[in-house]
LUMMI-973105 format. One line per field, with one value per residue: x, y, z of N, C-alpha, C in turn; residue in three letters. Coordinates in nm, 2 decimals. Example, Ala and Ser with C-alpha at 12.3 -4.5 7.8 and 13.67 -1.06 7.14 Angstrom:
npx: (1.32_1.28);
npy: (-0.57_-0.22);
npz: (0.78_0.71);
capx: (1.23_1.37);
capy: (-0.45_-0.11);
capz: (0.78_0.71);
cpx: (1.32_1.29);
cpy: (-0.33_0.00);
cpz: (0.78_0.79);
residuo: (ALA_SER);
REM end
This chain:
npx: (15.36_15.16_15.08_14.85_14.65_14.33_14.22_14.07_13.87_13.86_13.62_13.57_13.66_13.49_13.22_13.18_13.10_12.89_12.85_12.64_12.32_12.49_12.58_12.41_12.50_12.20_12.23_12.08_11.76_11.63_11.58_11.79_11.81_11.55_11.50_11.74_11.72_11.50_11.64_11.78_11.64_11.55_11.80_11.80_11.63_11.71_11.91_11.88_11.67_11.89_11.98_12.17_12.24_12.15_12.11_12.08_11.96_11.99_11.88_11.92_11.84_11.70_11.47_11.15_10.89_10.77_10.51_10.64_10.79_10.66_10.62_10.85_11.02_11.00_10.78_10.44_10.12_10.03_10.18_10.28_10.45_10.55_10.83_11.10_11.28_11.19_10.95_11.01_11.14_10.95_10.73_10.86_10.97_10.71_10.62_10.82_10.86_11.10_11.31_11.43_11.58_11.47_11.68_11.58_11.73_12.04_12.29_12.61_12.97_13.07_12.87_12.80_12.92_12.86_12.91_12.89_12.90_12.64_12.63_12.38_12.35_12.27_12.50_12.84_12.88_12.74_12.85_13.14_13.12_13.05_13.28_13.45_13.35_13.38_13.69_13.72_13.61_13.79_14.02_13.98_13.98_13.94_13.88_13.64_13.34_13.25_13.36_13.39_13.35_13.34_13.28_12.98_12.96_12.69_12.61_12.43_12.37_12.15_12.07_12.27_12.47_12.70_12.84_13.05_13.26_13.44_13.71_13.82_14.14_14.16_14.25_14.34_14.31_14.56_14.60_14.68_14.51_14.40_14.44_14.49_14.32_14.36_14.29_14.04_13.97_13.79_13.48_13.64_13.87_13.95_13.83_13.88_13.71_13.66_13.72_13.55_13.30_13.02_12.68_12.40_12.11_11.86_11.52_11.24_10.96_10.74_10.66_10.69_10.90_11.09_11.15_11.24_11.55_11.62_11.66_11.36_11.39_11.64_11.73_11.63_11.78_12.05_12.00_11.94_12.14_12.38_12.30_12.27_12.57_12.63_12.52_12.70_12.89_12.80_12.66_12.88_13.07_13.30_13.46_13.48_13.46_13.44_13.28_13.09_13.00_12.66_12.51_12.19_12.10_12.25_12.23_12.47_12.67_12.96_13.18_13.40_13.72_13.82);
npy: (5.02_5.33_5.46_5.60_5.56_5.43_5.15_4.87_4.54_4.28_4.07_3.71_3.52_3.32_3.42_3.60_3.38_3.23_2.84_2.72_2.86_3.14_3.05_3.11_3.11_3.18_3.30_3.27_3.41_3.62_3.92_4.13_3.93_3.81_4.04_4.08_3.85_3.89_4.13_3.94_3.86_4.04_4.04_3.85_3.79_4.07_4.00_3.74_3.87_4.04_3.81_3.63_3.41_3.39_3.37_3.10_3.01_2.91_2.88_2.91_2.85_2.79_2.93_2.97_3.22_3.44_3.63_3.91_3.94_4.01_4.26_4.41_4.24_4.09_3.90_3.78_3.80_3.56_3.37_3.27_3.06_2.89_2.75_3.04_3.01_2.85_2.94_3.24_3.13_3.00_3.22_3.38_3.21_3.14_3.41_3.48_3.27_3.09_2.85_2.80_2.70_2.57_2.56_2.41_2.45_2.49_2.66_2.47_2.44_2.24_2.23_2.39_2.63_2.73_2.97_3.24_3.35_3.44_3.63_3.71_3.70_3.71_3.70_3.63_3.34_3.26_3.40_3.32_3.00_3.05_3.16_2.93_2.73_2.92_2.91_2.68_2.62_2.74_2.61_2.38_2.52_2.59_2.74_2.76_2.62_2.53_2.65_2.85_3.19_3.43_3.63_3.75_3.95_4.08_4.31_4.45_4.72_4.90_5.11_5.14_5.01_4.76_4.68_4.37_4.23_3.96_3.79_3.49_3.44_3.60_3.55_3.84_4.09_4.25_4.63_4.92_5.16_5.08_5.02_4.67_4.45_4.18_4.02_4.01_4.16_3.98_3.96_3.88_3.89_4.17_4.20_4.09_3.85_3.63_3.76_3.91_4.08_4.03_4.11_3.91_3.98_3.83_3.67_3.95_4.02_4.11_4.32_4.60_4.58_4.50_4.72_4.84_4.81_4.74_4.99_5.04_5.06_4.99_4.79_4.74_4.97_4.88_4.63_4.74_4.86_4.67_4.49_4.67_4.70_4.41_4.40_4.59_4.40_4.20_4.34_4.51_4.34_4.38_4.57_4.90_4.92_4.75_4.76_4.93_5.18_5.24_5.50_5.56_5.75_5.98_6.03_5.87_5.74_5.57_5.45_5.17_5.13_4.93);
npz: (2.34_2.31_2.64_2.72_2.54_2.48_2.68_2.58_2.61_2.43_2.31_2.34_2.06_2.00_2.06_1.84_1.61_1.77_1.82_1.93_2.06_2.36_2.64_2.93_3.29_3.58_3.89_4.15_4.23_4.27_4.38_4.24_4.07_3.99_3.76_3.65_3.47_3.34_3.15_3.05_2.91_2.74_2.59_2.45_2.30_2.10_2.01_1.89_1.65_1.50_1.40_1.52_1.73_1.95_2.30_2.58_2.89_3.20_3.52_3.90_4.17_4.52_4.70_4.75_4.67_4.86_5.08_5.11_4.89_4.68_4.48_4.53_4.44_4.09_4.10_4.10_4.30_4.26_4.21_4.48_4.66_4.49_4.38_4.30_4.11_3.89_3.87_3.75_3.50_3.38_3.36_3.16_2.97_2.88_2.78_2.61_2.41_2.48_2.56_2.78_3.14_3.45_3.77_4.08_4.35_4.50_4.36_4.32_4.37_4.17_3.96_3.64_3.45_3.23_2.93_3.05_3.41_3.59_3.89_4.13_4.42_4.76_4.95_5.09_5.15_4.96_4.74_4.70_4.62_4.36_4.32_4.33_4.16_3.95_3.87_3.89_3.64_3.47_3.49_3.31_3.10_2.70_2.56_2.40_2.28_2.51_2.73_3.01_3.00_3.10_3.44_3.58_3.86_4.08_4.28_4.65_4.82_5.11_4.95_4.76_4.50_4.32_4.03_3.87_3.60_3.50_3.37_3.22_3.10_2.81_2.46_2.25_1.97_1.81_1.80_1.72_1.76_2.02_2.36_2.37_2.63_2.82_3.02_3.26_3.62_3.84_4.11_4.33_4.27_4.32_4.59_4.89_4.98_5.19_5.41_5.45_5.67_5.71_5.84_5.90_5.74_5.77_5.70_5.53_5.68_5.61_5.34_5.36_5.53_5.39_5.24_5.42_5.46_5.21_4.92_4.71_4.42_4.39_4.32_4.06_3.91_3.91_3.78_3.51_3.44_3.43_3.25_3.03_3.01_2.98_2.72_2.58_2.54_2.35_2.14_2.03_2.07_2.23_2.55_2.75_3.00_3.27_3.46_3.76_4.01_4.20_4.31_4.45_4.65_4.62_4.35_4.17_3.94_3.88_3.68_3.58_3.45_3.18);
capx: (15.24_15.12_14.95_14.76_14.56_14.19_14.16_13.96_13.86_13.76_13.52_13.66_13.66_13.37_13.13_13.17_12.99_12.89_12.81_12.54_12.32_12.59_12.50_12.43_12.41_12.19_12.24_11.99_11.63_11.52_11.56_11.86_11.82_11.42_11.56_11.79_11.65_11.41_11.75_11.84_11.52_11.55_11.87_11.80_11.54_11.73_12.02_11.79_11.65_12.01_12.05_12.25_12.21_12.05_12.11_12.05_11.99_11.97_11.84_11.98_11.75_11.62_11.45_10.99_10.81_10.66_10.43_10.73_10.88_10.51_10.63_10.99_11.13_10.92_10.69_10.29_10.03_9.97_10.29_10.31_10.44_10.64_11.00_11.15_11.35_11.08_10.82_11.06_11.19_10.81_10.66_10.97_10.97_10.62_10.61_10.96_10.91_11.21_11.33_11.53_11.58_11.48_11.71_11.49_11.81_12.14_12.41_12.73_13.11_13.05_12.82_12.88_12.91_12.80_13.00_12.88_12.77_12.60_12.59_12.33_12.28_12.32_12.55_12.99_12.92_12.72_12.98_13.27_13.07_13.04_13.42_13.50_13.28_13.44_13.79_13.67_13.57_13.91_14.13_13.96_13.90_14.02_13.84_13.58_13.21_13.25_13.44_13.28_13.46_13.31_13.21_12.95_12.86_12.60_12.54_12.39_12.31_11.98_12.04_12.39_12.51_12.79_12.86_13.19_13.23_13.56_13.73_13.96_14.25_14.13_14.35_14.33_14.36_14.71_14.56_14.74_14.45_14.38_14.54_14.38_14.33_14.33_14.21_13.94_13.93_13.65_13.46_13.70_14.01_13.90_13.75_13.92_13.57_13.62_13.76_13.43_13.26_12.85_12.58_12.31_11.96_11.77_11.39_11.16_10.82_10.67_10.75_10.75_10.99_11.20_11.18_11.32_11.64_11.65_11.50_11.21_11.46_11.78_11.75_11.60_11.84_12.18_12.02_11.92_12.27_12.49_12.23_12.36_12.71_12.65_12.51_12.78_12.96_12.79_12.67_13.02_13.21_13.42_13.42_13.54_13.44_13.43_13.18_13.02_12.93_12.58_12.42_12.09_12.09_12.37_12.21_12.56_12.73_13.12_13.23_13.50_13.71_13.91);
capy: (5.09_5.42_5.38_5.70_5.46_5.39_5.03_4.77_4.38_4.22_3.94_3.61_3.51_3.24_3.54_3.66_3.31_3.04_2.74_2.73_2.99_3.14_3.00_3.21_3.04_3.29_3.25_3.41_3.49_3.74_4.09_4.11_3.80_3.84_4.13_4.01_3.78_4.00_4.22_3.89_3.79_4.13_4.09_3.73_3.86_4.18_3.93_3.69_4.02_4.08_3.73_3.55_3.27_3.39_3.30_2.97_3.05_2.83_3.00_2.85_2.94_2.72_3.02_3.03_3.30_3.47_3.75_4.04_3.93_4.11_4.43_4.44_4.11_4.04_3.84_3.80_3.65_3.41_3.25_3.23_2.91_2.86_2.81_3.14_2.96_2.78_3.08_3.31_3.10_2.93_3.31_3.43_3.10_3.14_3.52_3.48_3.13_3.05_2.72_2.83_2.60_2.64_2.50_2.48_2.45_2.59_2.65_2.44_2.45_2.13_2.29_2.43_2.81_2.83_3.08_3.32_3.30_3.58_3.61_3.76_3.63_3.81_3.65_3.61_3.27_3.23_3.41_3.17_2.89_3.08_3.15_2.78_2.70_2.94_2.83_2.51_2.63_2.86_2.50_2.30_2.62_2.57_2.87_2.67_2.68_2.47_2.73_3.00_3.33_3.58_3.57_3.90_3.96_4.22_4.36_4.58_4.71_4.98_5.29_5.15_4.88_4.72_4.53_4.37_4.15_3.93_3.74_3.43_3.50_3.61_3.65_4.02_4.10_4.35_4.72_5.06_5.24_5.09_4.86_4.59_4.39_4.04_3.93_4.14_4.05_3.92_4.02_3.81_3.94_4.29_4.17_3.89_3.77_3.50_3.84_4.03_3.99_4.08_4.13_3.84_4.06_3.71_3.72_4.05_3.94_4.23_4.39_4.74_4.54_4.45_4.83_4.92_4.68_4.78_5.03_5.01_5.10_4.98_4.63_4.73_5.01_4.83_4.54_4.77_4.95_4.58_4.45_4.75_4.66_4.30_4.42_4.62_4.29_4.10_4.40_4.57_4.24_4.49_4.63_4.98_4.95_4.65_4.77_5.05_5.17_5.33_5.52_5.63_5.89_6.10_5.98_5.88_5.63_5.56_5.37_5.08_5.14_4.79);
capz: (2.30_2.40_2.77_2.70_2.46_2.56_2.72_2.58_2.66_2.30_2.38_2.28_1.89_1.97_2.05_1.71_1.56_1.80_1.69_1.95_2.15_2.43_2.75_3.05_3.41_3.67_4.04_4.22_4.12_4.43_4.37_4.13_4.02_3.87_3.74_3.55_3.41_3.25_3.10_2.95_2.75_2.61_2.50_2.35_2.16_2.07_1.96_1.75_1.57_1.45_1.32_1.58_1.82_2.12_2.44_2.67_2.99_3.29_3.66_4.04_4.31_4.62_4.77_4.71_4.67_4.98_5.02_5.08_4.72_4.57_4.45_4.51_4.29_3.98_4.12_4.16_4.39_4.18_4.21_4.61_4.72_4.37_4.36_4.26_3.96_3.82_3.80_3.62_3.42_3.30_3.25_3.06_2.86_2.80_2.70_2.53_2.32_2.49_2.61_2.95_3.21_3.63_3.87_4.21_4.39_4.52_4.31_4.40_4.30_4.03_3.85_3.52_3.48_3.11_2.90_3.13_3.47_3.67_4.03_4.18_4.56_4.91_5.10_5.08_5.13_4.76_4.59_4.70_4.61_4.28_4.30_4.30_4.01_3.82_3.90_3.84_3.46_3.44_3.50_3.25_2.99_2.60_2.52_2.31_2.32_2.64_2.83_3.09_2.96_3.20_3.58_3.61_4.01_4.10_4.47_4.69_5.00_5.09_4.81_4.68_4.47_4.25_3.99_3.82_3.53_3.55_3.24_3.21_2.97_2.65_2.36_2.24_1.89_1.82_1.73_1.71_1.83_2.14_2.45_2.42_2.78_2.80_3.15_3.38_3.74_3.88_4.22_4.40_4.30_4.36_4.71_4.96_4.99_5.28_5.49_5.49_5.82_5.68_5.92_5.85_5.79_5.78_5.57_5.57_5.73_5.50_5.21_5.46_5.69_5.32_5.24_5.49_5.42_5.06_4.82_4.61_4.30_4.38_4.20_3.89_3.83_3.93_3.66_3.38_3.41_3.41_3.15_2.93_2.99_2.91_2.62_2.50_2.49_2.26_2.03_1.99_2.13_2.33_2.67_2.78_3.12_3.32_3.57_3.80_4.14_4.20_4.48_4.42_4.76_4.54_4.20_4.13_3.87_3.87_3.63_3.61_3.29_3.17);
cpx: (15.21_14.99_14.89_14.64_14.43_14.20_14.02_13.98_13.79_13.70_13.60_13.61_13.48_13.24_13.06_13.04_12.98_12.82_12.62_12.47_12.42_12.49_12.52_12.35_12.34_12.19_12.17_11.88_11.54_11.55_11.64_11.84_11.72_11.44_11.65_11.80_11.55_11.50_11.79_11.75_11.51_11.66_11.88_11.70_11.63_11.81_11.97_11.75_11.76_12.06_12.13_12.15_12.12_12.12_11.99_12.09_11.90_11.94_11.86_11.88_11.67_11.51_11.23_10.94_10.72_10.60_10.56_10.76_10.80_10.59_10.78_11.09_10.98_10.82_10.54_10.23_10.00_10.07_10.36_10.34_10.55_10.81_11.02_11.21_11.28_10.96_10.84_11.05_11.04_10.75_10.75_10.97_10.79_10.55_10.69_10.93_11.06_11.22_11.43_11.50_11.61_11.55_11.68_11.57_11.91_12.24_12.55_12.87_13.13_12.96_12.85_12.85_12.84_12.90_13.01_12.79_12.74_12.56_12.48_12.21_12.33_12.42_12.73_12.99_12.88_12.83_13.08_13.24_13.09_13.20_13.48_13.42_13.38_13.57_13.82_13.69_13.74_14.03_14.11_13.90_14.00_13.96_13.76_13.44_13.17_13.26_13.36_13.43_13.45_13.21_13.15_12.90_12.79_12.57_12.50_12.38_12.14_11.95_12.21_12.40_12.64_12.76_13.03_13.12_13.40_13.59_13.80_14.10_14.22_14.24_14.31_14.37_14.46_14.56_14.64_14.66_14.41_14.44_14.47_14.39_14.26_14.25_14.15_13.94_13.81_13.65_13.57_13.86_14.07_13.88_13.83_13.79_13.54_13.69_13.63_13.36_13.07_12.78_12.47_12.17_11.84_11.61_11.30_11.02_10.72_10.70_10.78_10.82_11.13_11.26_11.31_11.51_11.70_11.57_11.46_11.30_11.58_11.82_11.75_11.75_11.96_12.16_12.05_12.09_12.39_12.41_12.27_12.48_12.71_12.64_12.54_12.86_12.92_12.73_12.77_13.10_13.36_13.33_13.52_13.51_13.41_13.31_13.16_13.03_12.78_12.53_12.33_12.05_12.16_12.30_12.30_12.57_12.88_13.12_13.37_13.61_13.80_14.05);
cpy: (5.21_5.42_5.50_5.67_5.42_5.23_4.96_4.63_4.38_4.09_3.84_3.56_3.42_3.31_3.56_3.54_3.17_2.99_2.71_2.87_2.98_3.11_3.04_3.11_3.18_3.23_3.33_3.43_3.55_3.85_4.16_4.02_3.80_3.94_4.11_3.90_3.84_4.04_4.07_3.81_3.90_4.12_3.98_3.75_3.97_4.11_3.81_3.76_4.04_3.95_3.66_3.45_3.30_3.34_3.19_2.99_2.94_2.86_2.90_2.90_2.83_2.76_2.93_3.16_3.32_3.58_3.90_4.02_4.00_4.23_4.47_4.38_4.10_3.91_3.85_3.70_3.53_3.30_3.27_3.15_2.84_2.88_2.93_3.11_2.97_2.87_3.15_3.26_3.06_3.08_3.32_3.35_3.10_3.32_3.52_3.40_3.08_2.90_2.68_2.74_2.64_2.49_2.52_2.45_2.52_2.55_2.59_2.46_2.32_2.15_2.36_2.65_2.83_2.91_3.19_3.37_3.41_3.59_3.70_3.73_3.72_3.77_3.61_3.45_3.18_3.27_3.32_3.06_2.89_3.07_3.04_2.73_2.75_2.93_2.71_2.50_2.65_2.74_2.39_2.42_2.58_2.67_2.81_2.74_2.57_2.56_2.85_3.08_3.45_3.56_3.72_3.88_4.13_4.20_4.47_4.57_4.83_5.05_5.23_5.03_4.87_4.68_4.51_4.27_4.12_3.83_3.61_3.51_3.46_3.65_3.73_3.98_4.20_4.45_4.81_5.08_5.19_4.97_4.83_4.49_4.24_3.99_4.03_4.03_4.07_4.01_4.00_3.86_4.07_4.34_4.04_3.88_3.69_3.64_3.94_3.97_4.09_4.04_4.04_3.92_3.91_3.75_3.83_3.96_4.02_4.27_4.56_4.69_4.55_4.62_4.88_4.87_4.77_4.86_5.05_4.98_5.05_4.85_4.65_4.85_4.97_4.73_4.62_4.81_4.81_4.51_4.52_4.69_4.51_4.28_4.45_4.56_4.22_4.19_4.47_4.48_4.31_4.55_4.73_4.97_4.79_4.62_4.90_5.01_5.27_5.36_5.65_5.76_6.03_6.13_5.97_5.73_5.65_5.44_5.30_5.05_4.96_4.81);
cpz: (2.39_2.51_2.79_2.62_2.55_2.59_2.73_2.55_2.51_2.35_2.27_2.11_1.92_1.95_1.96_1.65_1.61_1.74_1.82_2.06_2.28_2.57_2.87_3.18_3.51_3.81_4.09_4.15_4.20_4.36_4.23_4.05_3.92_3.77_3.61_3.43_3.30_3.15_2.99_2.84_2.67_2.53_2.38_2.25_2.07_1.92_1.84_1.62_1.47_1.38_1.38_1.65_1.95_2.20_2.50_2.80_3.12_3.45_3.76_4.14_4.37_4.72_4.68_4.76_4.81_4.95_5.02_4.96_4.66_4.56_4.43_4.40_4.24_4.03_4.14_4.24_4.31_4.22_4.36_4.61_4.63_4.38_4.22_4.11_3.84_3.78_3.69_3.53_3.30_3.29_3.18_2.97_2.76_2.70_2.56_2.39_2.35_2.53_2.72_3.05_3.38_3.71_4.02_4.32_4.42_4.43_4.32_4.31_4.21_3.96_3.77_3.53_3.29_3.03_2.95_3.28_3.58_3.82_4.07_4.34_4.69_5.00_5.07_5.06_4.96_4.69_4.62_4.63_4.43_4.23_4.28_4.19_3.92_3.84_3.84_3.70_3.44_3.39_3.39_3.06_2.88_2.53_2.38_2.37_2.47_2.74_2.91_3.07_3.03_3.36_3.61_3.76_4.04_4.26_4.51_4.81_5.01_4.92_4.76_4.62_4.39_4.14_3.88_3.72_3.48_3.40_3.29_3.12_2.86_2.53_2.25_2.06_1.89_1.75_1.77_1.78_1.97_2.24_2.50_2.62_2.75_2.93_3.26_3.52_3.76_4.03_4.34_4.41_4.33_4.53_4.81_5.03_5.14_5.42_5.54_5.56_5.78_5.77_5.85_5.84_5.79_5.67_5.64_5.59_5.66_5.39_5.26_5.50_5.54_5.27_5.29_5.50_5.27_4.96_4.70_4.47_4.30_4.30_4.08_3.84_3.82_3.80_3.53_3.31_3.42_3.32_3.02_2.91_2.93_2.74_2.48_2.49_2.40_2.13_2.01_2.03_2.17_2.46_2.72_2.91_3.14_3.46_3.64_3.93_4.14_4.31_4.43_4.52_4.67_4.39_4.09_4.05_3.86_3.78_3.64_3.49_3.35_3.21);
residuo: (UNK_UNK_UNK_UNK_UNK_UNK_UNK_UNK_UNK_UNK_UNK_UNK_UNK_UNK_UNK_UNK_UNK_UNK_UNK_UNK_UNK_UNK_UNK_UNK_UNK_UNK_UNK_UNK_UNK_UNK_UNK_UNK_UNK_UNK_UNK_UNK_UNK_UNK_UNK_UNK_UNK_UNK_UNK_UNK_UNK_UNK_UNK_UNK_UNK_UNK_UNK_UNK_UNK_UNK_UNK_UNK_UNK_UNK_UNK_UNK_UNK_UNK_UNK_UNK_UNK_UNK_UNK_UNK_UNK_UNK_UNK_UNK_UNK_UNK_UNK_UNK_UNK_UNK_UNK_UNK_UNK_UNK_UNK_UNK_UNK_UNK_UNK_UNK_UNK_UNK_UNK_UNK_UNK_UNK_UNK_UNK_UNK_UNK_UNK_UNK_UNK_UNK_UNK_UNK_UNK_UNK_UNK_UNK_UNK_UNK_UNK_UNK_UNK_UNK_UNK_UNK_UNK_UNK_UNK_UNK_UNK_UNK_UNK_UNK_UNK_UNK_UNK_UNK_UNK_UNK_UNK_UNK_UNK_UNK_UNK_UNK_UNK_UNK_UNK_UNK_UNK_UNK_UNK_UNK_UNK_UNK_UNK_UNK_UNK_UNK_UNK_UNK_UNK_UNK_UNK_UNK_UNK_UNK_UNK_UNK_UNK_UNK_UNK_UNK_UNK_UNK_UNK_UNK_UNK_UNK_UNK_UNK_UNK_UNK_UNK_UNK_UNK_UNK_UNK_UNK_UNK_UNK_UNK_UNK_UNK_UNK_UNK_UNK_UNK_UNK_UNK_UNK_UNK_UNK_UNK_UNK_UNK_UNK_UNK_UNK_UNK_UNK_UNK_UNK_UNK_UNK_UNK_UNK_UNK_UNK_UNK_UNK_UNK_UNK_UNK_UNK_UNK_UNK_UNK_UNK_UNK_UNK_UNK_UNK_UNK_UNK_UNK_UNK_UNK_UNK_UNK_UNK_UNK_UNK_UNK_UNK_UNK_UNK_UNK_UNK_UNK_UNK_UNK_UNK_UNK_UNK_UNK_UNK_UNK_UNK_UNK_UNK_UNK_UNK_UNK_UNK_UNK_UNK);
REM end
């Protein structure tokens, strides 16, 4: 086939018509995390609208609500004191009519990843943990409505972020017009993960102290922009791009084709 041909990941046949809503685990519900969470009641709604299944979405987070979280992550005074999980998940459920489920805990490597499970935590040693889960899925996958088919991680640092979105091995339909791609790496395969030596910043005692850490905009627009891409997986069940880098100092986007 001609490798001048545009490269694209077709989402796995089940996509097309599960038998139940697709089920998304979130790790993380601080900054990216609330965040995301938001991107994906829009799209469960968007995706009902159109006559499918919706999404089932399950949230990981041991973290509560302090006062720096006001203003930065989706949270209010009201819900000081509240595990982080459990907040989102109960307004979103009660705006939404959803029936999403808070885990007020940490995520570990025997827990289920879902069809697709999204990382969004600060630290090398979460994503491994995440890395072994999905591993975990990848060994025991039959490509059913059991199976986790995609591992998305999002990160950042002050004014920059990431994010990737990683596959098992999907089988591709044959087309002339384009080469298709069967398996996306993940953050991990991209990254030797257990090699990166990160600087701990420990908790902001302010939300000026968190500022200064990370800014004001860098969460929401890293989600909106891998909330899209998730997007254009399940309304075009295709992916030209497998992810991005952004740095809001430049007001730059790179994209990650397949």
């Amino acid at each position: 086939m001609d490798k001048t041909l545009q490269r694209v990941h077709f989402a796995p046949t089940y996509f097309l018509d599960p038998v139940h809503p697709i089920s998304v685990t979130l790790v993380g519900a601080g900054g990216n995390g609330s965040r995301m969470l938001s991107c994906l009641a829009r799209i469960n709604a968007s995706l009902l609208a159109l006559g499918r299944k919706g999404l089932s979405v399950t949230v990981y987070d041991a973290d509560t609500v302090e006062q720096p979280n006001i203003g930065r992550q989706l949270f209010s005074p009201s819900e000081l004191g509240m595990n982080k999980a459990v907040a989102l998940v109960s307004r979103f459920n009660r705006f939404y009519g959803t029936g999403w489920r808070a885990k007020p805990r940490f995520f570990t490597k025997n827990d289920k990843c879902g069809n697709i499970v999204i990382s969004c935590v600060d630290s090398v040693k979460a994503r491994l943990v995440v890395d072994k889960a999905f591993e975990n899925c990848k060994r025991t996958s039959r490509c059913n409505e059991d199976s986790c088919f995609y591992w998305m991680d999002l990160g950042n640092g002050q004014t920059t972020g990431q994010c990737f979105i990683g596959s098992i091995e999907i089988s591709q339909p044959s087309s002339e017009n384009c080469l298709a791609v069967s398996l996306l790496p993940t953050i991990s395969a991209e990254i030797d993960l257990s090699s990166v030596n990160e600087e701990e910043s420990g908790p902001s005692c302010s939300m000026a102290e968190a500022l200064q850490k990370q800014d004001l905009f860098i969460n929401s627009t890293l989600c909106e922009l891998a909330g899209s891409l998730l997007w254009s997986l399940f309304k075009d069940n295709s992916l030209e791009y497998r992810g991005f880098y952004i740095n809001l100092e430049t007001m730059r986007v790179v994209p990650v084709g397949v």
